[in-house]
C-alpha positions as CSV (number, residue, x, y, z in Angstrom):
1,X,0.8,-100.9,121.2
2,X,1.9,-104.6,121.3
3,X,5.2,-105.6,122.7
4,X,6.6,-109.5,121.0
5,X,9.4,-109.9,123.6
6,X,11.7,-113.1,122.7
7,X,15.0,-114.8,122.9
8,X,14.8,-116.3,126.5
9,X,15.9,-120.2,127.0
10,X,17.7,-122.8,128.6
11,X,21.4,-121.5,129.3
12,X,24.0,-123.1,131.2
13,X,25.6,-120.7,134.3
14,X,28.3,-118.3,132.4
15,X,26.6,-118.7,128.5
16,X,24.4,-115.3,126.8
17,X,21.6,-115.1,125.5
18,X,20.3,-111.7,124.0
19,X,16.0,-110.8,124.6
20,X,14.2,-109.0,122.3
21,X,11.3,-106.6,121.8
22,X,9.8,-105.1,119.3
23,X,6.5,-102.8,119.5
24,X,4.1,-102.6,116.7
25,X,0.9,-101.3,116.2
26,X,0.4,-97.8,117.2
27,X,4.1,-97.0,117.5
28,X,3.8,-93.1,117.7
29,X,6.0,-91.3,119.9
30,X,6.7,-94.9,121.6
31,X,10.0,-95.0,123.7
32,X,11.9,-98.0,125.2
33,X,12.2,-97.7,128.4
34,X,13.2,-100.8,130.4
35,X,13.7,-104.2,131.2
36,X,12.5,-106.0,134.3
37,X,12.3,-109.6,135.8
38,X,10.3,-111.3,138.5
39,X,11.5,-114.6,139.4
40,X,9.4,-117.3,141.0
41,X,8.0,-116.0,144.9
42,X,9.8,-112.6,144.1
43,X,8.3,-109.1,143.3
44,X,9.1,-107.8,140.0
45,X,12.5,-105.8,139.7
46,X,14.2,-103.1,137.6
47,X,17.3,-104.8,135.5
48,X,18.5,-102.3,132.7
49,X,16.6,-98.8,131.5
50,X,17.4,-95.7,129.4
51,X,17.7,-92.6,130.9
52,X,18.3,-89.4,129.4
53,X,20.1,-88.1,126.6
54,X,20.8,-91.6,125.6
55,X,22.4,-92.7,129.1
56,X,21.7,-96.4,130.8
57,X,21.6,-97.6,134.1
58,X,21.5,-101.3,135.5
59,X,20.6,-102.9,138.9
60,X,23.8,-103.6,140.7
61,X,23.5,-107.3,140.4
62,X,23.8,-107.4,136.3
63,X,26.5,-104.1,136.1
64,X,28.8,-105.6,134.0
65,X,27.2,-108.7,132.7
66,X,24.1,-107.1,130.9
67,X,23.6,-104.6,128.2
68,X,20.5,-102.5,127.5
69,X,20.4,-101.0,123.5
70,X,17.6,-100.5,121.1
71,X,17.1,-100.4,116.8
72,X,14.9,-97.0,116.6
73,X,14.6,-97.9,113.5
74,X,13.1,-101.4,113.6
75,X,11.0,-100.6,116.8
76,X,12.9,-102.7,118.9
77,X,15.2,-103.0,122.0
78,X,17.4,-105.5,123.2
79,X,18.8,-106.7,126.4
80,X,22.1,-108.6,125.9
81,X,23.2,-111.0,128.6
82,X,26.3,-112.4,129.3
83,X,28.0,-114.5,132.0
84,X,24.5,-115.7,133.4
85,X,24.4,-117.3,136.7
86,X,22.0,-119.0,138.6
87,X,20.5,-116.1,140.2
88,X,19.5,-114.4,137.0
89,X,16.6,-117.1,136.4
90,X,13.9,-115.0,135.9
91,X,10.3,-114.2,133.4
92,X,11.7,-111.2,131.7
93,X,9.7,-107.9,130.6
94,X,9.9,-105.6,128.5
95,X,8.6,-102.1,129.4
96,X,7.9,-99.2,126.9
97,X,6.1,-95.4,127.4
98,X,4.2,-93.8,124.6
99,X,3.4,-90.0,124.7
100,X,-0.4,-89.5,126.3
101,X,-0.5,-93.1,126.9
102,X,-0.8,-94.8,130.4
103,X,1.0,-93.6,133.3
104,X,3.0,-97.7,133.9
105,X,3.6,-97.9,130.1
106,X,3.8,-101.3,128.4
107,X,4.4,-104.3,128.8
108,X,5.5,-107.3,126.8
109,X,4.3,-110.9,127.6
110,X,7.3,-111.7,129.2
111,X,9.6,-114.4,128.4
112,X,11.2,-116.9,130.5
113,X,15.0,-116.9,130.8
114,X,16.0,-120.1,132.5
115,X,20.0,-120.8,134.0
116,X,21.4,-124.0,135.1
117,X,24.3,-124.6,137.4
């Protein structure tokens, strides 16, 4: 399974941006599961994942702001981003499971979301 995770940037505090990933390879019984994001000096931290029967949860500092979804269909999923502040500067991962695969999933190469004051 490879993970091409994109859409991060340069955004100025209160813009969007939406990140992308999309799996290919061997895709079988491959589910999204999350999004995390490690800033610089910080341990990597849960932002947005699925949960069952189509439910979503979010860390408390993005409830609101952020919006987990995937395209089952085109193998991807999606983490929209709005009123971005400061503290949301982050590398960004994507984060999916595949049936007998390994226990930690995933993960995409990350992408840098950067925001300005």
């Amino acid at each position: 399974v490879q993970l091409q995770a994109s859409g991060g940037g340069l955004v100025r505090a209160g813009g969007s941006l939406r990140l992308s990933c999309r799996a290919s390879g061997s895709i079988f019984m491959v589910k999204p599961v999350a999004w995390y994001r490690q800033a610089s000096g910080k341990q990597r931290e849960l932002v947005a994942q699925f949960g069952s029967w189509d439910s979503t949860d979010y860390a408390d500092s993005v409830k609101g702001r952020f919006t987990i979804s995937r395209d089952n269909a085109d193998n991807t999923m999606y983490l929209q981003m709005n009123s971005l502040k400061p503290d949301d500067t982050a590398v960004y991962y994507c984060n999916v499971r595949q049936l007998f695969g390994p226990s930690t999933g995933y993960w995409g190469q990350g992408t840098l979301v950067t925001v300005s004051s």
